[in-house]
C-alpha positions in Angstrom: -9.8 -59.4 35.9 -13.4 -58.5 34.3 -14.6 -58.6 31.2 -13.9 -55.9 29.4 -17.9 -54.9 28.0 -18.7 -51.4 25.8 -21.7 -49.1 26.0 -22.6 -46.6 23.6 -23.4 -42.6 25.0 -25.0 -39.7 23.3 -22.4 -37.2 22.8 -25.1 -34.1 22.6 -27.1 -35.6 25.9 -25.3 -38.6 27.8 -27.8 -41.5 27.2 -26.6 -44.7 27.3 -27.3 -47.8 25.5 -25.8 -51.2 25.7 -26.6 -50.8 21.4 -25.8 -48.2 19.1 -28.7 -46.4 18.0 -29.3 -44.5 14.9 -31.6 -41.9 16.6 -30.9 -41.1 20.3 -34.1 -41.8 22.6 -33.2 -39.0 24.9 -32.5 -36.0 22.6 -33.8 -37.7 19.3 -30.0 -36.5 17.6 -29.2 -38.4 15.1 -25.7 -40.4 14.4 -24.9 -39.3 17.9 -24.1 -42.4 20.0 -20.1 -43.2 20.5 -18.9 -46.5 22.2 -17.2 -46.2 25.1 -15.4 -49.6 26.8 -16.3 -50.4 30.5 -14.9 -52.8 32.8 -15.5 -53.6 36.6 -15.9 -51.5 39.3 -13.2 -48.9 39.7 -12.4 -46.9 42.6 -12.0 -43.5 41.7 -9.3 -40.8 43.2 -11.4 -38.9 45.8 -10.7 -35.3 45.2 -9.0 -33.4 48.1 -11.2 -30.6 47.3 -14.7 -32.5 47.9 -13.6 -31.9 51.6 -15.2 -28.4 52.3 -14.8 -26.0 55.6 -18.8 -24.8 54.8 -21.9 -25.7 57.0 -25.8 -24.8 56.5 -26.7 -21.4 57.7 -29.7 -19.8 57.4 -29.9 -17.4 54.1 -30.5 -14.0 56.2 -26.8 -14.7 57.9 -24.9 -15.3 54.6 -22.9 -12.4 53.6 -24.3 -10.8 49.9 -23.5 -7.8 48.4 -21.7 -6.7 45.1 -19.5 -9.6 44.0 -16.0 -9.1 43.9 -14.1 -9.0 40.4 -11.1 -9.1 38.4 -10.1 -6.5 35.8 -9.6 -8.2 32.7 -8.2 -5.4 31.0 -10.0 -5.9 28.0 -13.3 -3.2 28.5 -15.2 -5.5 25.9 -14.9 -8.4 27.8 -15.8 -7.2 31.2 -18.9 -5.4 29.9 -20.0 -8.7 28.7 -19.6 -10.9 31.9 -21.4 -8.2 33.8 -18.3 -5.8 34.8 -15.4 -8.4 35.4 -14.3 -11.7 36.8 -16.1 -12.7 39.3 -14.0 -15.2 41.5 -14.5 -18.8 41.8 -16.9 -18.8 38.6 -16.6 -21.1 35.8 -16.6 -19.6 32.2 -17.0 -21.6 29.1 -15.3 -20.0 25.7 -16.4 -21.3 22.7 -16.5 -20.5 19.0 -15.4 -22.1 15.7 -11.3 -22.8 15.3 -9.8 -19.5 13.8 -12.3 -17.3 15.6 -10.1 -16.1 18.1 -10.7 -18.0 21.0 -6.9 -18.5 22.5 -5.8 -15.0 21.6 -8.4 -13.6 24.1 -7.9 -15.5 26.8 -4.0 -15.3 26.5 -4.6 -11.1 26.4 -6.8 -11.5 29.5 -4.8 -14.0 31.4 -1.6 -11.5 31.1 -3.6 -8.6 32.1 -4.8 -10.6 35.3 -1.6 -11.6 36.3 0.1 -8.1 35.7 -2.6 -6.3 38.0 -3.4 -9.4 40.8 -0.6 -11.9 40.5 0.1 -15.6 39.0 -2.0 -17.2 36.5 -2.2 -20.2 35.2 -2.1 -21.2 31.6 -2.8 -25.1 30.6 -2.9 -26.1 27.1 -3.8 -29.3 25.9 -3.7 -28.9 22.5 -0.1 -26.3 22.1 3.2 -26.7 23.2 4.9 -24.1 25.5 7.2 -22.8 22.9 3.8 -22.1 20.3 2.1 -20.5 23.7 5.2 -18.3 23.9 5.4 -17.1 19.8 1.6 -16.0 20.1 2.4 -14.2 23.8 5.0 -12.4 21.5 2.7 -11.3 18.6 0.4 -10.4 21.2 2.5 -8.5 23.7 1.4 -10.7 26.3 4.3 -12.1 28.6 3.3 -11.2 31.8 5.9 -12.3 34.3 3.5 -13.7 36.8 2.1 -15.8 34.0 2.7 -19.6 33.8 2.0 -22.1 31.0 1.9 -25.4 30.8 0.9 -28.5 28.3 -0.7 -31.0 30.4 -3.9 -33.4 29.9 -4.3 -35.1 32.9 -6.5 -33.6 35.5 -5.2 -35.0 38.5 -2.0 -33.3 37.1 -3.4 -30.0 36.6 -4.8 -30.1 40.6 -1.3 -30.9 41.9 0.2 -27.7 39.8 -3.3 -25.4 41.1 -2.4 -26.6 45.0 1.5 -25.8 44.2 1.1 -22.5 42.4 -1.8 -21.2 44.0 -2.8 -18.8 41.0 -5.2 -16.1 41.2 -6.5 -17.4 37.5 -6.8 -20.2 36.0 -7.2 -21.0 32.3 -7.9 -24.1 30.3 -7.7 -24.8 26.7 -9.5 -26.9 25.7 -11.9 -29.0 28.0 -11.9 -31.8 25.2 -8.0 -32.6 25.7 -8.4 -33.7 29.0 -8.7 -36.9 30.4 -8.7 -38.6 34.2 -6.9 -41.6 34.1 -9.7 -43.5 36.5 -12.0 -43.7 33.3 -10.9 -45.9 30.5 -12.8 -44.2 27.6 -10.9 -41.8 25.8 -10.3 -38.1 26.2 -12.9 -35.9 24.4 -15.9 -38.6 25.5 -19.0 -37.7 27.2 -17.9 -39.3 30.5 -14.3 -37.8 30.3 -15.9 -34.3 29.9 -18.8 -34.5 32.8 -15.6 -35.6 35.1 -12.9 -33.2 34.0 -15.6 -30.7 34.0 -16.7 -32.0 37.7 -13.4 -31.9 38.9 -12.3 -28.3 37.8 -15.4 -26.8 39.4 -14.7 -28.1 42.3 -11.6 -26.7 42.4 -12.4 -23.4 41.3 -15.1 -22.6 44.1 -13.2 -24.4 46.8 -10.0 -22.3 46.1 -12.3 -19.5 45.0 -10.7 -19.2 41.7 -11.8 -18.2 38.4 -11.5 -20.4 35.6 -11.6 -19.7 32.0 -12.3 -22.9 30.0 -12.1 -23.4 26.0 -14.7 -25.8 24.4 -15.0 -26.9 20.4 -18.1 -26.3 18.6 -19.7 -28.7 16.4 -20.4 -28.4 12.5 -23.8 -26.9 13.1 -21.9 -24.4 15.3 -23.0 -26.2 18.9 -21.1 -26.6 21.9 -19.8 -30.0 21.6 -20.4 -32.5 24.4 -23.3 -33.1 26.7 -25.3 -30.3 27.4 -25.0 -31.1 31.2 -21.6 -29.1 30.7 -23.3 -25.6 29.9 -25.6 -26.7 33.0 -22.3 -26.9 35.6 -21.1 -23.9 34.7 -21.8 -20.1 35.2 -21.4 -18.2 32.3 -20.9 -19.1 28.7 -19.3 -17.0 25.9 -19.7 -17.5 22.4 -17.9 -15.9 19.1 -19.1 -14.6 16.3 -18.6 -13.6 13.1 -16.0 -14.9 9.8 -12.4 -16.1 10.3 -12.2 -14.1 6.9 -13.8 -10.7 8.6 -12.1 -8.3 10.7 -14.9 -8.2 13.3 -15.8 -10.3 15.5 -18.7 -10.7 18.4 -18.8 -11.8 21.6 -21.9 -12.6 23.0 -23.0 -14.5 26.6 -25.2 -17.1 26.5 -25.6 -17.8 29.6 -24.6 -15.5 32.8 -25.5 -16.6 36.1 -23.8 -12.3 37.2 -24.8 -10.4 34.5 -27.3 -9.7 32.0 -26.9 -12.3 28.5 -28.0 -9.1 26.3 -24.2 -7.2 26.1 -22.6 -8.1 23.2 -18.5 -7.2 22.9 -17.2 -6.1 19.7 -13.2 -6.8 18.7 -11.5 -6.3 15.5 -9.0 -9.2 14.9 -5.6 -7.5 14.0 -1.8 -8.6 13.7 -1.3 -7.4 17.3 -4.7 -9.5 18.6 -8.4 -8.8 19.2 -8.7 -4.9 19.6 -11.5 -3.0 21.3 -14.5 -1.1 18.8 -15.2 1.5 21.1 -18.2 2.9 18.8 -19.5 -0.1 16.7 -21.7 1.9 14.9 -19.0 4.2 13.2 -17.0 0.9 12.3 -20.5 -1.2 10.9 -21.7 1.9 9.0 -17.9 2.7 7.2 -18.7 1.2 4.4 -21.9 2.7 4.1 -23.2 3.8 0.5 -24.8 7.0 -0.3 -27.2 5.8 -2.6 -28.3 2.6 -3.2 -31.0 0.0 -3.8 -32.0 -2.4 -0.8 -29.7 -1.1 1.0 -31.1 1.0 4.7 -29.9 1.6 8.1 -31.5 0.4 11.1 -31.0 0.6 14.7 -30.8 -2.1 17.7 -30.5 -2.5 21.3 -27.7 -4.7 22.7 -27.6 -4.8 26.8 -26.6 -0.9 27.4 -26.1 0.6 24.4 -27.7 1.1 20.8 -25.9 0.2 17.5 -26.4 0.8 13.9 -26.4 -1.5 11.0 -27.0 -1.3 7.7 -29.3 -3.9 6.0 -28.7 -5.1 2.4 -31.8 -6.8 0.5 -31.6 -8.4 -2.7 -34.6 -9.4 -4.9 -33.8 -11.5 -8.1 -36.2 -14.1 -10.3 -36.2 -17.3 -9.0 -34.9 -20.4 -11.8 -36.2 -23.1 -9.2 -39.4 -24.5 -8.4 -39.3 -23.1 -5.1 -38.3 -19.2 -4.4 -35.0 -19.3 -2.0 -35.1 -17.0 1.0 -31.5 -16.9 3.0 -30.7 -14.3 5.6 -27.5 -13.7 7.6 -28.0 -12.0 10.7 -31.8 -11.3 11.1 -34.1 -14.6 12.0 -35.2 -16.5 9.1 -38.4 -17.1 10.6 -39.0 -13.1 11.1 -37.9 -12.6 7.8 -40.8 -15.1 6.5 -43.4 -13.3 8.5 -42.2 -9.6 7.1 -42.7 -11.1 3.1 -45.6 -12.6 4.0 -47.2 -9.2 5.2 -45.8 -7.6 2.4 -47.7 -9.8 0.3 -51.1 -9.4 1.5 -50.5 -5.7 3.0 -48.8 -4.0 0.3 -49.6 -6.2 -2.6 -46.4 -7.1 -4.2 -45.7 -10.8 -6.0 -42.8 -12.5 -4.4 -44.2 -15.8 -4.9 -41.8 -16.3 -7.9 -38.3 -14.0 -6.5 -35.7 -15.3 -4.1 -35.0 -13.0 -1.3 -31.8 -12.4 0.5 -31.0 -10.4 3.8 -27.9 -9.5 5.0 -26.7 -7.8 7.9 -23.3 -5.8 6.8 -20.3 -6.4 9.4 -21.1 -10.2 10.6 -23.9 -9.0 13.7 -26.7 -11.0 14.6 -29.9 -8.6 15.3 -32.0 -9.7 18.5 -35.3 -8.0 19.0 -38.3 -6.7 16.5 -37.0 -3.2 16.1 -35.1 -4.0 12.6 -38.7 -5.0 11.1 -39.1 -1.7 9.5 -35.9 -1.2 8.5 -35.9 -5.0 6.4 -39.0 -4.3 4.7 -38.2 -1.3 2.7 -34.9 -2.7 2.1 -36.6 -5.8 0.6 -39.3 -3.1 -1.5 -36.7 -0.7 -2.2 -35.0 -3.6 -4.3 -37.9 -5.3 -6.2 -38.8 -1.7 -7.2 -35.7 -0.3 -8.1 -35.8 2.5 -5.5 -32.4 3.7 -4.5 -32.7 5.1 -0.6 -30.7 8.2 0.4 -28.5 5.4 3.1 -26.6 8.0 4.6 -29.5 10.2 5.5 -32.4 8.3 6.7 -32.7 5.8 9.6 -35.9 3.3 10.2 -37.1 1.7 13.0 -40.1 -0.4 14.2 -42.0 -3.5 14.4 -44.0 -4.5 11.7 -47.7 -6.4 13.1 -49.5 -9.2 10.9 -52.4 -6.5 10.2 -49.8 -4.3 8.9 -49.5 -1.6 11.4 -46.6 -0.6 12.9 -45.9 -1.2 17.0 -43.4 1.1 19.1 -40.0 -0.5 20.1 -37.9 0.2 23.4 -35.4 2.3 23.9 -36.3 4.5 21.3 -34.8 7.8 22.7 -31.4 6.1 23.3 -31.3 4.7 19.2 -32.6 8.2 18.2 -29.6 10.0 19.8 -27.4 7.3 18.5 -28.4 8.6 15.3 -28.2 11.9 15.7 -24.4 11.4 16.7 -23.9 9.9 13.7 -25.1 12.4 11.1 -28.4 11.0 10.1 -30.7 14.0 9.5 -34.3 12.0 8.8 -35.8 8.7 11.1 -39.0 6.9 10.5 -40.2 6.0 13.5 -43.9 4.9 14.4 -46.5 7.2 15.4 -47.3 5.0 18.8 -44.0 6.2 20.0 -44.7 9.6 19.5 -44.3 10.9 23.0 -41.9 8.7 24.6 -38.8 10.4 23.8 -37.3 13.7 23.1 -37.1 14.9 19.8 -33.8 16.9 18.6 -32.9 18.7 15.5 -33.2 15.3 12.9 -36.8 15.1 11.1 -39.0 12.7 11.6 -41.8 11.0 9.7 -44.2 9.1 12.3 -46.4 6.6 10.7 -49.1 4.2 11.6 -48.6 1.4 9.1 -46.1 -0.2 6.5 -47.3 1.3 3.4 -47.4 4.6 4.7 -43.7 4.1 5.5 -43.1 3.0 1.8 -45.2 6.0 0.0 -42.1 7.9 1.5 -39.6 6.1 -1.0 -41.7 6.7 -3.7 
């Protein structure tokens, strides 16, 4: 028998190292390396699925065309992987415990089997009978829907080959193990291989596979970063256990666009569908208030209002603080900074906070506008008619303002919902339709804040 030796791998990377390391040479991580025992030279169990029926063609004889997809009942989730399921892809789940992970993919995997027949569900982490009290809650007990609690991989092959399910899910990718690798399960190594082996499954057989992974403290996918690599499409949750809303976004879609975002409220009954996130974001909406505007963005297909909440207080610290939720910290630098040389106001010496109401993270520059008279309405003491008036824009270094996309889609958006006056820049002047609401086009920043004075 041989010695029985250890190595040490980088959980966020894979390096290896016959030595811990503080600081990981591949991915410079710190406090990253785990050890991991190694013996001789181990002949692993050839998968019966490495065996494929497939030979090289040439590209103009392969057979292309729309992809065909599941229905995953849930209108949210099938906008955001690009219309459905497509089969034989691999999809990665993630999100922080709480978030709503399981409930989803338990509401999906019963819709999948109702309409196209037996799905598989393997927990690694729940019992059958705790599987079965959530189906319950959820109204989800499908009778073409089969659950298991089972690690091993091997295991969970033998049960794909005997059941033959249209649909397969797995929660979580951490609990499993393969029995030819001695490190434990939730390792780098036992990851890259169970992750290996279910791919191979899943685009032999042509199945789809829904696959949960934790999240680290800082919110990351846990394990190597070769496993968002092997797969095709990546989900990730947002939002507060404590909220109501939460977001789905895709980071990663090898069939779809990564800019549609899905929007759920998490009830007794399980995630429902927002059909209008705008009307739900904007329901608490104040008539009159200081810092406090509404702004529109562009997610995938379809425009969505926000409201933006600014605070402005004296700073007791050496330093002035400036925290944001929802809009990039780094934009949020470069908007006070042009407000300082711009418009002329002190913030040196005042901590700034930004906060997007209703837990949504805002992608693009089309917000700008919107955050900076949020941020002056505040330090002056300005209280802006909310429920009326609507900004939009990107703010430039030299002040001006630039047009944004999709303005004629956020316009009508608003227009739906009631608001009666947008500021808009003047650069966008012709590019869209103008209806019934007012509009004040202007060049630069300050002329958009002579109109809260």
């Amino acid at each position: 028998m041989s010695k029985i030796k250890s190595k040490f791998v980088c959980r966020e990377c894979g390096y290896e190292s016959i030595r811990w390391l503080g600081k990981c040479p591949g991915c410079g991580s710190w406090n990253s390396m785990e050890e991991e025992l190694i013996g001789g030279k181990r002949e692993f169990g050839r998968s019966s699925t490495i065996i494929s029926q497939s030979k090289p063609q040439p590209i103009k004889d392969v057979k292309s065309g729309a992809y065909e997809r599941y229905d995953t009942g849930i209108g949210e989730l099938n906008r955001v992987l690009g219309g459905g399921l497509v089969k034989g892809s691999l999809i990665l789940v993630s999100g922080e415990p709480g978030i709503g992970k399981s409930t989803l993919i338990l509401q999906a995997g019963s819709a999948v089997a109702d309409r196209y027949g037996k799905t598989l569900y393997v927990s690694g982490e729940e019992s059958e009978e705790q599987i079965k009290m959530r189906g319950e809650r959820l109204n989800s007990l499908s009778d073409n829907l089969y659950i298991v609690s089972e690690t091993n991989v091997d295991v969970i092959e033998k049960y794909i080959e005997e059941y033959e399910p249209v649909f397969v899910i797995i929660d979580s990718i951490q609990a499993l193990f393969k029995e030819d690798l001695s490190s434990a399960p939730g390792s780098v190594s036992q990851v890259k291989e169970c992750s290996n082996n279910l791919m191979r499954i899943g685009k032999f057989k042509n199945i789809p596979m829904f696959i949960v992974a934790h999240v680290t403290k800082q919110g990351e996918l846990a394990g190597p970063r070769v496993l968002e690599h092997m797969v095709d499409t990546v989900l990730h949750f947002e939002g507060e256990r404590t909220q109501e809303f939460r977001i789905l976004r895709a980071l990663k879609n090898r069939f779809g666009t990564t800019s549609e975002i899905g929007v759920f409220e998490m009830r007794e009954e399980g995630l429902i569908e927002v059909g209008n996130p705008s009307a739900i974001f904007l329901e608490s909406l104040t008539p009159e208030a200081e810092g406090a505007i509404v702004v529109a963005t562009f997610e995938g297909t379809r425009p969505l209002l926000v409201e933006i909440q600014a605070l402005v207080a004296p700073t007791n610290a050496g330093f002035p603080r400036r925290t944001s939720i929802g809009v990039d910290l780094n934009r949020l630098n470069l908007i006070i900074a042009v407000l300082e040389k711009k418009i002329g106001l002190s913030l040196m010496n005042k901590d700034i906070y930004v906060n997007v109401v209703g837990g949504l993270r805002l992608e693009g520059t089309s917000a700008d506008l919107g955050v900076a008279m949020a941020i002056y309405s505040s330090i002056r003491g300005i209280p802006i008619q909310s429920k009326d008036m609507i900004a939009m824009g990107e703010i430039s270094l030299t002040g001006e303002l630039r047009p944004v996309g999709h303005l004629d889609k956020m316009v009508r958006e608003a227009h739906k919902m009631g608001f009666t006056k947008c500021i808009i820049p003047r650069k966008n002047k012709f590019k869209f339709e103008k209806n019934s609401m007012k509009y004040e086009e202007v060049n630069t920043l300050k002329e958009a804040l002579n109109l809260l004075a």
